[in-house]
C-alpha positions in Angstrom: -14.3 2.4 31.5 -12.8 5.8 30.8 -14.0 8.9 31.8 -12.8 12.3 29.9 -12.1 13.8 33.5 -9.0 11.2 33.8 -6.1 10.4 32.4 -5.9 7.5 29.9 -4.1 4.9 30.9 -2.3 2.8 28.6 -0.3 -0.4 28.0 2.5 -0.6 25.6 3.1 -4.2 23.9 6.5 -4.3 21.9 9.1 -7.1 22.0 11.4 -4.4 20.9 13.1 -2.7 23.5 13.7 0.5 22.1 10.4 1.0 20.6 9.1 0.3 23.8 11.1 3.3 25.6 10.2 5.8 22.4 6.4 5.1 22.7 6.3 5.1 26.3 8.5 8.3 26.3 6.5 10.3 23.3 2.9 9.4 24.7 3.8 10.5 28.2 4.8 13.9 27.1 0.6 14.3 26.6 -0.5 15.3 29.2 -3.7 13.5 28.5 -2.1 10.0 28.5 -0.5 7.7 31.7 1.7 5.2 30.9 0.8 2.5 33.4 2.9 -0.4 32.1 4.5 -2.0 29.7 4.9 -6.0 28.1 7.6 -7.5 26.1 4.9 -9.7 24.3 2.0 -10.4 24.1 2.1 -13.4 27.0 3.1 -10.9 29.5 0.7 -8.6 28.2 -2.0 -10.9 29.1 -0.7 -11.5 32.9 -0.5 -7.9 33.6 -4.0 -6.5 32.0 -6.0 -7.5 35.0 -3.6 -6.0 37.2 -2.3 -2.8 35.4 -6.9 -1.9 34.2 -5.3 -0.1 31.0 -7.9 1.9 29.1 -5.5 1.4 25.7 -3.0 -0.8 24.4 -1.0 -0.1 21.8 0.2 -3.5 20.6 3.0 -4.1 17.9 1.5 -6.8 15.0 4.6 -8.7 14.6 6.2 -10.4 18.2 7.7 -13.7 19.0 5.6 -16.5 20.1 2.1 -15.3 20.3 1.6 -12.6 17.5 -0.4 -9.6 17.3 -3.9 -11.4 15.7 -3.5 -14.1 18.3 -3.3 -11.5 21.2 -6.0 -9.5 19.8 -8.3 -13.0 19.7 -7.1 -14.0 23.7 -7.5 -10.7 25.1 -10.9 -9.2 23.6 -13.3 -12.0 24.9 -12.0 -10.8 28.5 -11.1 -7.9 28.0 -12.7 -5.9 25.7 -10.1 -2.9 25.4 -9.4 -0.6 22.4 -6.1 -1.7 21.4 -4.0 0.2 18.8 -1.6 -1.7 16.1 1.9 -0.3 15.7 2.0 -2.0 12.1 5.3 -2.3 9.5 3.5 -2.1 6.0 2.1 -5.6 5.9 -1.6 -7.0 5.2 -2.3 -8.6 8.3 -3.2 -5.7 9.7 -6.0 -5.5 8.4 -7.2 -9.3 9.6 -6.5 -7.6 13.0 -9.1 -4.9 12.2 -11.6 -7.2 11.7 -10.6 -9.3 15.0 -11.5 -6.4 16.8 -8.6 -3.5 16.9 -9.4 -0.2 16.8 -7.0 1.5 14.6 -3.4 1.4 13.4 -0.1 3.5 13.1 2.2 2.4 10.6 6.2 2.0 12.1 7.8 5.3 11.9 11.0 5.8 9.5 14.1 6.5 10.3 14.0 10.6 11.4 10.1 10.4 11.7 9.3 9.4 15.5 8.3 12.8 16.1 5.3 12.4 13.4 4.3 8.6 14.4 4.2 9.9 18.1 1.9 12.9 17.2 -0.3 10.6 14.5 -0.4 7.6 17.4 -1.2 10.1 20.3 -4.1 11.2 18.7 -5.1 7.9 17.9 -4.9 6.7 21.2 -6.8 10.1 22.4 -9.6 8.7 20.0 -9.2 5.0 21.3 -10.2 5.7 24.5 -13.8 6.4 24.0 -14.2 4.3 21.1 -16.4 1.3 20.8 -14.6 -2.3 21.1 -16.1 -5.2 18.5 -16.6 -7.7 21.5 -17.2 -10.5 19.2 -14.9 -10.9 15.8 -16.2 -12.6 12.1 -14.5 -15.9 12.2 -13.4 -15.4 8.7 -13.8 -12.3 5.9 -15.2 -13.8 2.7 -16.4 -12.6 0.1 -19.4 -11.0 -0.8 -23.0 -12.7 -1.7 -23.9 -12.3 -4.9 -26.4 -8.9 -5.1 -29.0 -8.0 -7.1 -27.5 -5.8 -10.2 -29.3 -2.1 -10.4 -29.8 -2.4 -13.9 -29.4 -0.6 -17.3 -31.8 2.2 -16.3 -29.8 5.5 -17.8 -30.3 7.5 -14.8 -28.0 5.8 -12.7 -25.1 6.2 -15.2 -25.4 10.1 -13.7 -25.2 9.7 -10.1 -22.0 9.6 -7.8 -21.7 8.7 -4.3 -19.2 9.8 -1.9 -18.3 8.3 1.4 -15.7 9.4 4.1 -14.7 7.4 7.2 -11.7 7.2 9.7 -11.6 5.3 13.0 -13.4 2.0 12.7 -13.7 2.5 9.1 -11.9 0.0 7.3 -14.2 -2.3 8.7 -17.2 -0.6 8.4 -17.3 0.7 5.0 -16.2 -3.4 3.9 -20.3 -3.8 5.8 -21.4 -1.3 3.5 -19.8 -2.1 0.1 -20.2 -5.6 0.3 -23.7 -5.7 0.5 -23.2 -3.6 -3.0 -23.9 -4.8 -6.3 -21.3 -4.9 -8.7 -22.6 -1.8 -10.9 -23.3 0.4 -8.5 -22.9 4.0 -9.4 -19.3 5.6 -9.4 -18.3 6.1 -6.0 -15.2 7.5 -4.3 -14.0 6.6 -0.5 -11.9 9.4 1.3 -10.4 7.2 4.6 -8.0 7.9 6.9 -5.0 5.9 6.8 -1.1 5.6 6.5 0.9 6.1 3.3 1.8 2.7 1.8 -1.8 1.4 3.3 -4.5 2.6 1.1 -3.7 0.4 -2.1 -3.6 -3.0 -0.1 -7.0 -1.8 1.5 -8.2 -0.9 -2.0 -7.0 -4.1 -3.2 -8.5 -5.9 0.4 -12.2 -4.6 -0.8 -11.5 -5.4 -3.8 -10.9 -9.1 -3.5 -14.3 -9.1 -1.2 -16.6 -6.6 -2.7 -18.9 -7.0 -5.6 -17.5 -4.1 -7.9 -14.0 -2.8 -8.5 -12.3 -0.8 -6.2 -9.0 0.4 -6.5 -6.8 3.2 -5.3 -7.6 6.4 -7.2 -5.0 7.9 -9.9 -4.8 11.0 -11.1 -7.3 12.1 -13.9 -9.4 8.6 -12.9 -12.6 8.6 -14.8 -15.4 8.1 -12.2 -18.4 5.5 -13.8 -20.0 2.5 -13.1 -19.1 -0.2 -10.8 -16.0 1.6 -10.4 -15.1 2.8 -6.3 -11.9 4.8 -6.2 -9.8 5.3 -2.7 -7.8 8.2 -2.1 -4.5 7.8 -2.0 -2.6 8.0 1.5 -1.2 11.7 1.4 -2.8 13.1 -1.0 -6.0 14.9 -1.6 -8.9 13.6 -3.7 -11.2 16.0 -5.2 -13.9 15.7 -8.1 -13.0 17.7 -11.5 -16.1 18.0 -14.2 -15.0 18.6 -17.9 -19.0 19.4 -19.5 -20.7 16.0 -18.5 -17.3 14.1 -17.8 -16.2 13.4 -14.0 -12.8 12.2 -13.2 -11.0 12.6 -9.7 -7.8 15.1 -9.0 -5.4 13.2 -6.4 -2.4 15.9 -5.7 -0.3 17.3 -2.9 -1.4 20.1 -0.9 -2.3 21.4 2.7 -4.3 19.4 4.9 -7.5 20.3 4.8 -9.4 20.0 8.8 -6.6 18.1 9.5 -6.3 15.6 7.3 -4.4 14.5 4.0 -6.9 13.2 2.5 -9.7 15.2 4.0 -13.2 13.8 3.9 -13.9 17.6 3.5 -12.0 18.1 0.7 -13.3 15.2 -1.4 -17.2 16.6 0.0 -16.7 20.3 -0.9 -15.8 19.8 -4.7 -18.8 17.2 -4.7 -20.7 20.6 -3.8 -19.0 22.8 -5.8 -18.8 20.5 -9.1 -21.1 17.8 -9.7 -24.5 18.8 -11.8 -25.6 15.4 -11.4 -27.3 13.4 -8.8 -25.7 12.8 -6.1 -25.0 10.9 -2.5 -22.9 11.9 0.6 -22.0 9.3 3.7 -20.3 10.2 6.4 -19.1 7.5 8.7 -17.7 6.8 12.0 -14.6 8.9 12.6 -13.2 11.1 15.5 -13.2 14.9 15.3 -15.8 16.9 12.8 -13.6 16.2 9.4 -16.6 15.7 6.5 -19.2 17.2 8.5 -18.8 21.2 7.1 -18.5 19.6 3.7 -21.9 17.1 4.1 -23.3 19.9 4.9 -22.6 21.8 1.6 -23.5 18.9 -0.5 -27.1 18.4 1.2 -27.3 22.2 0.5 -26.7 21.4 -3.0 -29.1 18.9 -3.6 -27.7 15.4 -2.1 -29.0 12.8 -0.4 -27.0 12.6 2.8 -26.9 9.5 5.0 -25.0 9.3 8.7 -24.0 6.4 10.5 -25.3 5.9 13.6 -24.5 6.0 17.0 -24.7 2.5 18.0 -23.0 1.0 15.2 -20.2 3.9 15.2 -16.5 2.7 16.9 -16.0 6.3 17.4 -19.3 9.2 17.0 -17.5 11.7 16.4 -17.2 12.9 12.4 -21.0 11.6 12.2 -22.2 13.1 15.4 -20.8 16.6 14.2 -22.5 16.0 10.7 -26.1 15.4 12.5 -26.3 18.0 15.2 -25.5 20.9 11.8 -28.1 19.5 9.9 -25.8 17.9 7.1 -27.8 14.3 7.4 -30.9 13.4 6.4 -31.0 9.7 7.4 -29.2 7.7 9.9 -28.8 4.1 9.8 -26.4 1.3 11.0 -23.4 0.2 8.9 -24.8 -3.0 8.3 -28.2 -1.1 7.0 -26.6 1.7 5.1 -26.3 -0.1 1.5 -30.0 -0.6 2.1 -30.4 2.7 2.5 -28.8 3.9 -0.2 -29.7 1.6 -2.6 -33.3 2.5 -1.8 -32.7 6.1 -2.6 -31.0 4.9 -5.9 -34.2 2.9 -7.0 -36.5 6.0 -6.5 -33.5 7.7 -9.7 
């Protein structure tokens, strides 16, 4: 187990010998981070954990022989590290998620190591004190059917607004699939790569009850309708009278991220006259927790996730000890949560 008075010591997986030298040489520039070892694959990788006691892996998805998924499924059982994907813009990353990875980096393009070592240094920074799914679903299918809210008018003026990073993609999929397909309009601000969020859009919305897709421009936000934020951009909420649609546009990062949960939670604050709901989920750092804040101030009904269920307390943690939430409760029990708020509307 790591301890924030050490190093962190980590394990680089990549069948690639160059990528091997430029991650190995970019993360040991922190000083935070020892490089204790690397693997060529992912069957050396597994004869060297025992021996080499890393406190991360970063782990490329695609490798000869035994692949990335198959790794992540031999090594968790006994070894139940955080592990980090170094991921080329494919879907199976986020199988791996829910076998039990931590987070992901996408592959950096040509001219851009310098921004994939600073994005996957900080992820591995967050890795180390993260929670590690010991046991992994089988199989994602799709949600059970769930009770439908109903044609009561009230609900037609509510909007909920969630915001997660590490350990999120798997965690908000808890929450929204135990959904009902006409939920109240909701809009998801997650951390992620650019090129990921409309194949996680389209992942949740192949499992999930409602539609979800990745927000455009100018989106109208109503019924049974969850919108993403697109990687890169920010996603704010824009009133026009009693019409609410979503601005997704360029611009400085806002506590650090593009998209911020922030962002997206201070224009719920500043715009919407209607009722409405904030979540904050797990998530390293404090990004969401300022902007909770604001919407409890005016008038929302603020949920956090809690400790145990988090992969990383951080964004939640920060969010609780200002005040911002009102109610904690696990990822699985969240929906329940909220939709029990919804039926007192």
């Amino acid at each position: 187990m790591w301890s924030v008075n050490k190093k962190i010591r980590v394990m680089v997986v990549d069948d690639s010998v160059l990528a091997r030298t430029m991650i190995t040489q970019g993360l040991d520039k922190n000083p935070r981070i020892e490089i204790v070892g690397t693997a060529f694959n992912a069957v050396d990788a597994m004869s060297k954990v025992a021996q080499l006691k890393p406190d991360v892996i970063t782990s490329d998805i695609e490798m000869p022989g035994m692949n990335g998924m198959d790794f992540l499924k031999t090594l968790l059982p006994k070894y139940p590290l955080p592990v980090i994907l170094v991921s080329s813009l494919n879907l199976r990353v986020f199988d791996a998620l829910s076998a039990g990875a931590v987070d992901f980096v996408r592959k950096p393009e040509p001219g851009k190591n310098d921004a994939f070592i600073e994005a996957l240094t900080q992820k591995v920074i967050a890795a180390a004190g993260a929670k590690v799914r010991r046991a992994a679903p089988a199989s994602i299918t799709q949600a059970g059917p769930v009770a439908p809210l109903g044609n009561r008018p009230g609900l037609d003026r509510v909007i909920i607004a969630l915001g997660a990073s590490t350990g999120g993609t798997e965690a908000t999929l808890e929450v929204l699939k135990r959904l009902p397909a006409d939920i109240p309009g909701m809009l998801i601000t997650q951390h992620m790569p650019t090129g990921f969020t409309k194949m996680y859009a389209e992942r949740l919305n192949r499992l999930c009850n409602m539609e979800v897709r990745e927000a455009r421009n100018g989106d109208e936000i109503r019924r049974g309708l969850v919108l993403l934020a697109p990687a890169d951009l920010q996603m704010r909420v824009a009133r026009t009278g009693v019409k609410y649609t979503v601005s997704c546009t360029p611009g400085e990062k806002v506590s650090g991220h593009r998209p911020s949960v922030d962002a997206l939670f201070f224009s719920m604050a500043e715009q919407v006259k209607c009722k409405m709901v904030g979540i904050i989920m797990t998530g390293m750092g404090r990004d969401g927790a300022d902007g909770l804040l604001q919407m409890r101030r005016a008038g929302a009904y603020t949920i956090g996730q809690d400790k145990e269920s988090c992969v990383v307390y951080g964004m939640p943690m920060v969010a609780q000890n200002i005040g911002a939430v009102q109610i904690q409760a696990s990822c699985e029990n969240i929906a329940s949560v909220l939709l029990r708020q919804l039926n007192t509307l």
